[in-house]
C-alpha positions as CSV (number, residue, x, y, z in Angstrom):
1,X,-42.8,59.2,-111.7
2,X,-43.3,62.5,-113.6
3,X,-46.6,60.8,-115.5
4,X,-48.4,59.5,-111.8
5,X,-52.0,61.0,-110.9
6,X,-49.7,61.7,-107.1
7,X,-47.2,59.8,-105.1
8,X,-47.4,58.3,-102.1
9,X,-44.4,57.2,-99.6
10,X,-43.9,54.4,-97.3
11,X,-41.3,54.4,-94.3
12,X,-40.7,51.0,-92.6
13,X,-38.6,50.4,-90.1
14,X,-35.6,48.5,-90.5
15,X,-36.1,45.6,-88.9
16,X,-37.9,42.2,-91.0
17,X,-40.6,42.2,-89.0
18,X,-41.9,45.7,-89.8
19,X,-40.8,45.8,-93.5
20,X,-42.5,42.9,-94.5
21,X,-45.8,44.2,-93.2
22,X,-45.1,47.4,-95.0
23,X,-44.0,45.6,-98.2
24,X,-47.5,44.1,-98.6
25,X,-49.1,47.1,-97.6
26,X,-47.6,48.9,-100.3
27,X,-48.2,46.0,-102.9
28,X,-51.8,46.0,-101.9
29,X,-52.0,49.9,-102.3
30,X,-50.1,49.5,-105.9
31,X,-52.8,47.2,-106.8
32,X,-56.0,49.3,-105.8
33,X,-54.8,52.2,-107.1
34,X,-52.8,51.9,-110.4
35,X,-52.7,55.9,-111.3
36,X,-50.6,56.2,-108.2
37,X,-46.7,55.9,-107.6
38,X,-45.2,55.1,-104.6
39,X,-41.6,55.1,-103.1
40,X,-40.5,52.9,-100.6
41,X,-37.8,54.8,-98.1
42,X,-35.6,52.8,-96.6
43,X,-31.6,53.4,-96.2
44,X,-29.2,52.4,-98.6
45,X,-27.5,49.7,-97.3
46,X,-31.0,47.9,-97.7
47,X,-31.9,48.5,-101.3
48,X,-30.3,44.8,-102.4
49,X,-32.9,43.1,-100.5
50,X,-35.7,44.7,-102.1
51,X,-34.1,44.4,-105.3
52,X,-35.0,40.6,-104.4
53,X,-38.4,41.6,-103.2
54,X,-39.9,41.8,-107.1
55,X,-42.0,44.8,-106.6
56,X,-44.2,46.1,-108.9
57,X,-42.8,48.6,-111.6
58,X,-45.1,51.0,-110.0
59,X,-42.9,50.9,-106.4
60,X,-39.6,52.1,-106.4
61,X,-37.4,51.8,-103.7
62,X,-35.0,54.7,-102.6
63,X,-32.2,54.9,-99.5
64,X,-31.4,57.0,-97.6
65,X,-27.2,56.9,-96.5
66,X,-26.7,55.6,-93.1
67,X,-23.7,54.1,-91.6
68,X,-24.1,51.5,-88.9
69,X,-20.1,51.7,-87.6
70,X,-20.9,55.6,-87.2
71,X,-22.8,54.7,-84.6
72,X,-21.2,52.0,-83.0
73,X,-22.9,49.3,-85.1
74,X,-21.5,46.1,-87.0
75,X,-21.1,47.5,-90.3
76,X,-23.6,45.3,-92.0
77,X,-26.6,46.4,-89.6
78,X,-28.8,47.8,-91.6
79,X,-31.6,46.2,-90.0
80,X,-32.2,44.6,-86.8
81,X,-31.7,40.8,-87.6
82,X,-29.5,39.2,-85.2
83,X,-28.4,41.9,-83.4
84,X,-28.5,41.2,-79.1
85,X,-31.0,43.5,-76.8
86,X,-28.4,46.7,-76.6
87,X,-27.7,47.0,-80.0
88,X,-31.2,46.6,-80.8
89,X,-31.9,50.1,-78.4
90,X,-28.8,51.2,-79.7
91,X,-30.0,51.3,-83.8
92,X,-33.2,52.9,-82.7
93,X,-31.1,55.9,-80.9
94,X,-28.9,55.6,-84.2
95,X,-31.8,55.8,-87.2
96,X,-33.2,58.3,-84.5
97,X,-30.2,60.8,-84.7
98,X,-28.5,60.3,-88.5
99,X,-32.1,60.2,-90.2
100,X,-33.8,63.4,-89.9
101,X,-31.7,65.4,-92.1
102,X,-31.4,63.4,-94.7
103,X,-35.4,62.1,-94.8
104,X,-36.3,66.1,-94.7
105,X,-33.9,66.6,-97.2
106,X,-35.4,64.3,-99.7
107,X,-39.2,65.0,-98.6
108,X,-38.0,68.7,-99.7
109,X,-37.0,67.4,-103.1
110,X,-40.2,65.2,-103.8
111,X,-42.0,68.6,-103.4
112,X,-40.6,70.6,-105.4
113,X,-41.1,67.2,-108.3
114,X,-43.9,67.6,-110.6
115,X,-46.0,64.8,-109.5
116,X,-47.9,66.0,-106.3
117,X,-47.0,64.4,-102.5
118,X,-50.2,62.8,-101.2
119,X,-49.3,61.5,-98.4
120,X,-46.6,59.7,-95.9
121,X,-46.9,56.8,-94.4
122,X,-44.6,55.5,-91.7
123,X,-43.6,52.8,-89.6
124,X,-44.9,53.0,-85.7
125,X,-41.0,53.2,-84.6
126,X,-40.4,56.4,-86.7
127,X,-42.4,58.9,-84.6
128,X,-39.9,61.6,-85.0
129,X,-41.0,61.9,-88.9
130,X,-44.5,63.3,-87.9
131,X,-43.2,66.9,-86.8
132,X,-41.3,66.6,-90.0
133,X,-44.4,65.9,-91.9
134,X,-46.4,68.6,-90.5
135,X,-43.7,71.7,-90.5
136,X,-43.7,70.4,-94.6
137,X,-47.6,70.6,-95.0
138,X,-47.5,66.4,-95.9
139,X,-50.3,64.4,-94.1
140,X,-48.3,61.9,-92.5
141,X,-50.1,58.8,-90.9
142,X,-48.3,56.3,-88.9
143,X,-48.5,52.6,-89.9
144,X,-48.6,50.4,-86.6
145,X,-47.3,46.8,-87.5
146,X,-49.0,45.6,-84.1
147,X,-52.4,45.7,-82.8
148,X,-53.7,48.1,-80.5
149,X,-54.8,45.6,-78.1
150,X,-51.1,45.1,-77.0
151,X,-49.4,48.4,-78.2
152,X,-51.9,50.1,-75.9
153,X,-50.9,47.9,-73.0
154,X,-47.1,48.2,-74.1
155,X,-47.3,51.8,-74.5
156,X,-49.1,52.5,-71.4
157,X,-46.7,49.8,-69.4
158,X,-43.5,52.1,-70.3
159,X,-45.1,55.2,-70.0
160,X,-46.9,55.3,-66.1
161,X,-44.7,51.9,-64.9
162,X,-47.7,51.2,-63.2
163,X,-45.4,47.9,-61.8
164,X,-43.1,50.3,-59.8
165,X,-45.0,50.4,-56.7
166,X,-42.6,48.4,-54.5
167,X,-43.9,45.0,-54.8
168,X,-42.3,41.9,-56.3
169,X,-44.8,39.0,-56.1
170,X,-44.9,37.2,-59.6
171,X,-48.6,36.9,-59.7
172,X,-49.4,40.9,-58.8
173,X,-52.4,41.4,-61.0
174,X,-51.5,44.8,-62.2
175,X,-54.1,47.7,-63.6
176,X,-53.1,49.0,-67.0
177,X,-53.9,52.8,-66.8
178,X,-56.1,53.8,-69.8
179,X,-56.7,50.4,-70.2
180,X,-60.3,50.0,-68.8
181,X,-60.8,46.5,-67.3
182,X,-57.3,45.1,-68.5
183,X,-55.0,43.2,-65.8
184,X,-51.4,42.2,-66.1
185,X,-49.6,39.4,-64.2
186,X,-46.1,40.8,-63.3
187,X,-44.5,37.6,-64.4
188,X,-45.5,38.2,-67.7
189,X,-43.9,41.5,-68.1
190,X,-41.1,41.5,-70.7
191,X,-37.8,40.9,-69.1
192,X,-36.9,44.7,-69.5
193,X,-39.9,46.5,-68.3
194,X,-39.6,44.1,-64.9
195,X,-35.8,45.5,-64.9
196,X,-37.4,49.0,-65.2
197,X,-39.4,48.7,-61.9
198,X,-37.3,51.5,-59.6
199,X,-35.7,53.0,-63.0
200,X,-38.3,55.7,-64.4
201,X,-35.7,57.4,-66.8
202,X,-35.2,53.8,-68.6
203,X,-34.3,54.1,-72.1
204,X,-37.1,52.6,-73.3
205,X,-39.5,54.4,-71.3
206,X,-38.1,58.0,-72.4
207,X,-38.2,56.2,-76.1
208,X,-41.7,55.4,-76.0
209,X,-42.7,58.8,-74.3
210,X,-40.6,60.2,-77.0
211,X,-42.7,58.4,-79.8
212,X,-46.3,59.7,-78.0
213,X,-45.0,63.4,-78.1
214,X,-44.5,63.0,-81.7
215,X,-47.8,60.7,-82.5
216,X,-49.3,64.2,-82.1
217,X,-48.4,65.3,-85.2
218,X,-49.6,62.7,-87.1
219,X,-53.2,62.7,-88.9
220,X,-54.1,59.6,-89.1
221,X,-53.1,56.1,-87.4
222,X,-53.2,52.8,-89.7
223,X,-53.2,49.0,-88.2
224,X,-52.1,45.7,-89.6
225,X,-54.9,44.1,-87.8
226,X,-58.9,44.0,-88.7
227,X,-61.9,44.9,-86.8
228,X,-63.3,41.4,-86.0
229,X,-60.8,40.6,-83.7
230,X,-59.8,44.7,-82.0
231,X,-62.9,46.4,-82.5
232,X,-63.1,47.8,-78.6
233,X,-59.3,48.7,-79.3
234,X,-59.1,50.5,-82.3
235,X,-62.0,52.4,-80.8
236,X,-60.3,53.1,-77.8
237,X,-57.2,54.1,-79.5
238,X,-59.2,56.7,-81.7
239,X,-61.3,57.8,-78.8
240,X,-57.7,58.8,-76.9
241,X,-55.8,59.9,-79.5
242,X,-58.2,62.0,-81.0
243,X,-57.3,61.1,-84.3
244,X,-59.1,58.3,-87.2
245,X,-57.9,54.8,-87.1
246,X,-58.3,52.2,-89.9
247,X,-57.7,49.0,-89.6
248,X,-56.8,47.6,-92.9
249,X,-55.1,44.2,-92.2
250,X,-54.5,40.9,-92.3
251,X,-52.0,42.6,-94.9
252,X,-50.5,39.2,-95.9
253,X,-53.9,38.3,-96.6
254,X,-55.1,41.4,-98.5
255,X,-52.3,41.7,-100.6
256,X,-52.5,38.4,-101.9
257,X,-50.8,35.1,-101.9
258,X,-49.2,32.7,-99.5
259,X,-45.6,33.0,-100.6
260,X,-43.0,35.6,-99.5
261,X,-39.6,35.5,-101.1
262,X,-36.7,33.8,-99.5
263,X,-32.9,34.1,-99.7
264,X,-32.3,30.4,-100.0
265,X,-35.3,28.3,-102.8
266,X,-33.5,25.5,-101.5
267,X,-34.4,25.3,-97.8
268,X,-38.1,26.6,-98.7
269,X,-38.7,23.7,-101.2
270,X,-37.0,21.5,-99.1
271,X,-39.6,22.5,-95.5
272,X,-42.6,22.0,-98.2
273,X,-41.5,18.3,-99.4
274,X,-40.9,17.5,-96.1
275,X,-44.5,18.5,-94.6
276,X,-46.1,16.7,-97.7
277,X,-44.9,13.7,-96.4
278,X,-47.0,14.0,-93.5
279,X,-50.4,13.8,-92.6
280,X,-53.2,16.5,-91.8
281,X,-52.5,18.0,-88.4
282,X,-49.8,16.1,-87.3
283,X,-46.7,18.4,-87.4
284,X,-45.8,21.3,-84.7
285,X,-44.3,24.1,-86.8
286,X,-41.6,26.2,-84.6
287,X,-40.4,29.8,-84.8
288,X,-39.4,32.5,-82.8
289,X,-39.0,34.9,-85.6
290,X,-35.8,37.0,-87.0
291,X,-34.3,38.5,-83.5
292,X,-35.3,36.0,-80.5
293,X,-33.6,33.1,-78.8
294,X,-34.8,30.5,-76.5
295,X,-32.4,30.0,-73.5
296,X,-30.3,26.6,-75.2
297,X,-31.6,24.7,-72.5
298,X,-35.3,25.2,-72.9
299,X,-34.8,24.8,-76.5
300,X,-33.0,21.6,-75.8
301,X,-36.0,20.3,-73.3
302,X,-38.5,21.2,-76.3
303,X,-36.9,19.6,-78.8
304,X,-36.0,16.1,-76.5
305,X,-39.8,16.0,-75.6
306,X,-41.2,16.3,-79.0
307,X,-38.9,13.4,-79.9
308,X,-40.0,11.5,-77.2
309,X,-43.7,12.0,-78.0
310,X,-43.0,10.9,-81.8
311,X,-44.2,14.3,-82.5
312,X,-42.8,15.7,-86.1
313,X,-41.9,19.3,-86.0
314,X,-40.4,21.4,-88.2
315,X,-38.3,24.2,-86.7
316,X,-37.5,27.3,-88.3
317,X,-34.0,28.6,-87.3
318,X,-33.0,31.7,-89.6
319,X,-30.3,33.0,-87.4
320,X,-27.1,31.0,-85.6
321,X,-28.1,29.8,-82.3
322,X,-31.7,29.8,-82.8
323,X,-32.1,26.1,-83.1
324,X,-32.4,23.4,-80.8
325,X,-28.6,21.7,-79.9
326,X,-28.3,18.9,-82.0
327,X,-28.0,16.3,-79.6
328,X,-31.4,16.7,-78.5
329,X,-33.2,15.3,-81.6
330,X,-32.2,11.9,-81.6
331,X,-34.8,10.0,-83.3
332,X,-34.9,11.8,-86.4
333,X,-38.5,13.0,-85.9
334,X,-37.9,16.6,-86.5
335,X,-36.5,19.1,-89.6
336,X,-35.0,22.2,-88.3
337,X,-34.8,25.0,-91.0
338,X,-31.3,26.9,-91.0
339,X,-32.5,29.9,-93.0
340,X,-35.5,31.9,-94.4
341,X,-38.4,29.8,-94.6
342,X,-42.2,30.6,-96.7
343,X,-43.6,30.9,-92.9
344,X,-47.2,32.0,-94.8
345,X,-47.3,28.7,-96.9
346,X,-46.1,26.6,-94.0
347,X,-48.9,27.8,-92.0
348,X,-51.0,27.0,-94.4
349,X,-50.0,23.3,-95.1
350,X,-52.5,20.7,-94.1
351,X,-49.7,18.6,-92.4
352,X,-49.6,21.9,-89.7
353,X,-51.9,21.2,-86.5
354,X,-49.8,24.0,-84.0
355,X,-47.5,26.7,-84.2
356,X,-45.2,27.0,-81.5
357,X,-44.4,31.1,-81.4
358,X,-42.4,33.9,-79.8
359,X,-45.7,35.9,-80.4
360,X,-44.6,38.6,-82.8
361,X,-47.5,40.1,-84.4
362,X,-46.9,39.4,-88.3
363,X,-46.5,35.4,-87.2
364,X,-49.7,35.8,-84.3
365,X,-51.6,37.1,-87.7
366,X,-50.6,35.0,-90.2
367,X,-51.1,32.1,-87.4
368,X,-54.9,33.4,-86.9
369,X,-55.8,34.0,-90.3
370,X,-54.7,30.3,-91.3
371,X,-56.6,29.0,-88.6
372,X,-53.7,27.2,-86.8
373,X,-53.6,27.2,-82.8
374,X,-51.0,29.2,-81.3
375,X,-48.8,28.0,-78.6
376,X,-47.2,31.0,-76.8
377,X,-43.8,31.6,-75.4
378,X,-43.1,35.2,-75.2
379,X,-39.7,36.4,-75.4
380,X,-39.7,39.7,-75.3
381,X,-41.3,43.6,-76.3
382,X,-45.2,43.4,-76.9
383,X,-45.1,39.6,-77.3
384,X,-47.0,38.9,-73.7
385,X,-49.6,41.3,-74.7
386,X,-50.3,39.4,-78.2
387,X,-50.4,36.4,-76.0
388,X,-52.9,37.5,-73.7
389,X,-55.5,38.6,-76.8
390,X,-55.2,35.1,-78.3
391,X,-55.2,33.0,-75.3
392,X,-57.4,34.8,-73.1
393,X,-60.2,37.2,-75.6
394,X,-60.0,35.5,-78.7
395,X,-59.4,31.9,-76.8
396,X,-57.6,30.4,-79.9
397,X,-54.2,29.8,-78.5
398,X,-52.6,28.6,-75.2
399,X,-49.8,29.3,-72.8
400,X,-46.7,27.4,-72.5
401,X,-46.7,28.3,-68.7
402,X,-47.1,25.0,-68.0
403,X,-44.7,23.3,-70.1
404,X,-45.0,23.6,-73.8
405,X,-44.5,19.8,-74.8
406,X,-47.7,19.3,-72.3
407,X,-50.1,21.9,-73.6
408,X,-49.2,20.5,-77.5
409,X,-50.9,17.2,-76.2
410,X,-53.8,19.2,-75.6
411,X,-53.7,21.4,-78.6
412,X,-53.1,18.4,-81.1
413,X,-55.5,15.9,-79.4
414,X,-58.7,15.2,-79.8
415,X,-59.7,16.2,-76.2
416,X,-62.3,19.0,-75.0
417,X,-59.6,21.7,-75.2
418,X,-57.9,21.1,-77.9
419,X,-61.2,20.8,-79.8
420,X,-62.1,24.1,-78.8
421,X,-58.7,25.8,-79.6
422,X,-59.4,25.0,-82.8
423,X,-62.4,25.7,-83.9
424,X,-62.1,29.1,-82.6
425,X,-59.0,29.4,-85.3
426,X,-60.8,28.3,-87.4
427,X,-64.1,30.8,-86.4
428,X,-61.5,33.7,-86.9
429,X,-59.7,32.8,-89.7
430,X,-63.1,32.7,-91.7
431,X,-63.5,36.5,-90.1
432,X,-59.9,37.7,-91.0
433,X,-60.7,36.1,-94.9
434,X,-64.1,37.9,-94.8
435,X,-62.1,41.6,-93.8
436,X,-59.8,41.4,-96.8
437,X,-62.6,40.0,-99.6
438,X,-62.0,41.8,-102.5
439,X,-65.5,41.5,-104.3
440,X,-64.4,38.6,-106.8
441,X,-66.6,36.0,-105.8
442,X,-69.8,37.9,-103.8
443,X,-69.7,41.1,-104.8
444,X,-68.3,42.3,-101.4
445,X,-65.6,44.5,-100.2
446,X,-63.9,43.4,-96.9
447,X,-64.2,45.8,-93.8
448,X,-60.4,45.7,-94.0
449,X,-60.6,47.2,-97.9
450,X,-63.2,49.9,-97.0
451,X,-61.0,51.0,-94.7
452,X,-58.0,51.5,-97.1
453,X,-60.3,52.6,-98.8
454,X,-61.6,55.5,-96.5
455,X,-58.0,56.4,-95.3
456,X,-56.8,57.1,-98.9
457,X,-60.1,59.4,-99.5
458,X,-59.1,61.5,-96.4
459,X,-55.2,61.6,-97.3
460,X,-55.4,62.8,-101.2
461,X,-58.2,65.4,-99.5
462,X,-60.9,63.6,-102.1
463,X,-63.5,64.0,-99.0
């Protein structure tokens, strides 16, 4: 570290779906700048699964001590996987309270090293290390592993609970404030914030109001997303913020490579093999990511109507109880998955024609930038808001509001919609490729790339 040109540190969040994201961003940034170290924080009781990550000599990760059962935690929850709804809020209160001291502590340490600080970067659910940051002098920016189409309905949802105004129909059309021209049914509110309607000091709502008090601190705002599909958001996040945004993503995309590494080679070699036995289009690929479950019973429904339909799908289940009962897969059309599966080259396996999705960002993105359709059933957080930019401004995806087994016939057929669906994957795939094109075969530099670009220039003070 002693020998780097500066160092450079990455926070994620503990939780798969925002470390991966962060992962790539910080392979991409080891790649574009070489001179550079950087250190990815995380606590300790996560440092063996990025020993399994193979980073780059250039990346070195370092924990931070935190004890789950301090706080009321399983003892091995050192991220969110698996864990139900309350524990969830509960290790966001806990990394909230036992991680300050510790993270100024060492922050104190790497500037007093002989290498200089350049910057911090940190996840979008570590807020509280801005103030941090800026009593230190260390530009901090905050690294948002969601698109500011949905955060900013999310954000502003929790914030004014524009939905406590007495009513209760399902189909309220409700005005997002700071939002301009942006609707939301009430049905599609997350289970949660429809809980929070005559509860203004909800947890979640003092958490989020928490995190915008602290954004304030931050200098600069990065997103895992790219300008061809949030343009009018990422402006209207800088514009009320006050502060420059760069979108710099798809990050699976710009950092190269359709693989991610998985616990089990076995399972992952066995979900390829399996899809090469098929042909183009035909297979419906199903995943609700690492800390969602379908209610048994709709999974069940799913599951009996594919097999009904002679419909092959493949169905990723990484945690217990995430898969469909067995007794409703009967005539052996389907593979479920129990484990990690390479989600980024099953998506981009010929034999793929949907993906059936929770809508977490990373697997909305990685669904858009292979061109596959996207058939929505939100679970949960800012799922319904990723839904409505696919479905209803980028039109490449469709709601399972009617029955997901019946808007799959559309998706997969050769009908108008269906027809449509894809092509506009296709449309934006070819955009999201364009926004992370590294110059190799053109001579261009993706908008995505500038933008790293640009962000690092203001953050080591080079402009």
């Amino acid at each position: 570290m002693a020998s780097s040109a500066g160092v450079v540190v990455l926070f994620p969040f503990m939780a798969h779906g925002h470390m991966n994201p962060c992962l790539d961003l910080a392979r991409l940034l080891s790649t574009r700048y070489p001179s550079l170290s950087f250190i990815l924080l995380t606590t300790s009781g996560n440092l063996p699964h990025l020993a399994r990550r193979q980073l780059p000599p250039s990346i070195r990760p370092v924990g931070l001590p935190f004890r789950p059962a301090d706080h009321g935690l399983p003892p091995d929850a050192d991220t969110t996987f698996a864990l139900p709804q309350h524990l969830v809020t509960r290790f966001n209160l806990a990394v909230q309270d036992a991680l300050p001291t510790p993270f100024r502590t060492y922050l104190t340490t790497l500037l007093a090293a002989s290498s200089p600080l350049l910057c911090l970067i940190t996840d979008m659910f570590l807020a509280w290390t801005a103030p941090i940051a800026e009593e230190l002098g260390v530009f901090h920016a905050t690294f948002y592993t969601s698109g500011p189409y949905a955060m900013s309905i999310y954000n502003s949802i929790w914030i004014n609970l524009p939905h406590a105004d007495g009513r209760d129909g399902d189909d309220d059309e409700i005005a997002v404030p700071g939002v301009p021209g942006v609707t939301v049914r009430r049905c599609k509110l997350a289970p949660n914030m429809r809980s929070a309607e005559s509860m203004p000091d909800h947890p979640n709502s003092r958490f989020v109001r928490h995190q915008a008090e602290c954004y304030r601190h931050s200098r600069a705002f990065l997103w895992n997303t790219a300008e061809a599909i949030e343009k009018p958001f990422l402006d209207l996040w800088a514009k009320s913020n006050g502060k420059p945004v760069f979108a710099v993503g798809p990050l699976f995309a710009a950092a190269g490579g359709r693989g991610t590494v998985v616990d089990n080679r076995d399972v992952a070699a066995e979900c390829l093999a399996w899809l090469d036995r098929h042909s183009p289009r035909s297979v419906v690929y199903i995943s609700f990511g690492s800390q969602n479950w379908l209610p048994p019973e709709e999974a069940a429904e799913l599951a009996a109507a594919l097999e009904r339909q002679a419909r092959p799908f493949l169905w990723a289940a990484p945690a217990v109880n995430q898969a469909p009962p067995h007794a409703a897969m009967r005539q052996g059309i389907g593979m479920v998955a129990r484990g990690w599966v390479p989600q980024r080259a099953i998506l981009g396996h010929p034999a793929v024609g949907a993906f059936v999705s929770h809508g977490g960002w990373n697997s909305t993105l990685e669904s858009l930038g292979f061109g596959v359709p996207l058939v929505f059933r939100p679970i949960g957080a800012e799922q319904f808001c990723n839904e409505k930019l696919v479905v209803e401004v980028l039109r490449a995806g469709v709601t399972t509001a009617a029955g997901a087994a019946e808007v799959l016939e559309e998706v997969m057929d050769d009908g108008e919609r269906g027809r449509e669906v894809r092509r506009r994957s296709r449309e934006i795939a070819e955009a999201l490729t364009a926004a992370v094109a590294n110059g190799n075969v053109d001579g261009g530099v993706g908008e995505s790339l500038r933008a790293l670009d640009e962000f690092m220039s203001l953050a080591t003070g080079q402009r």
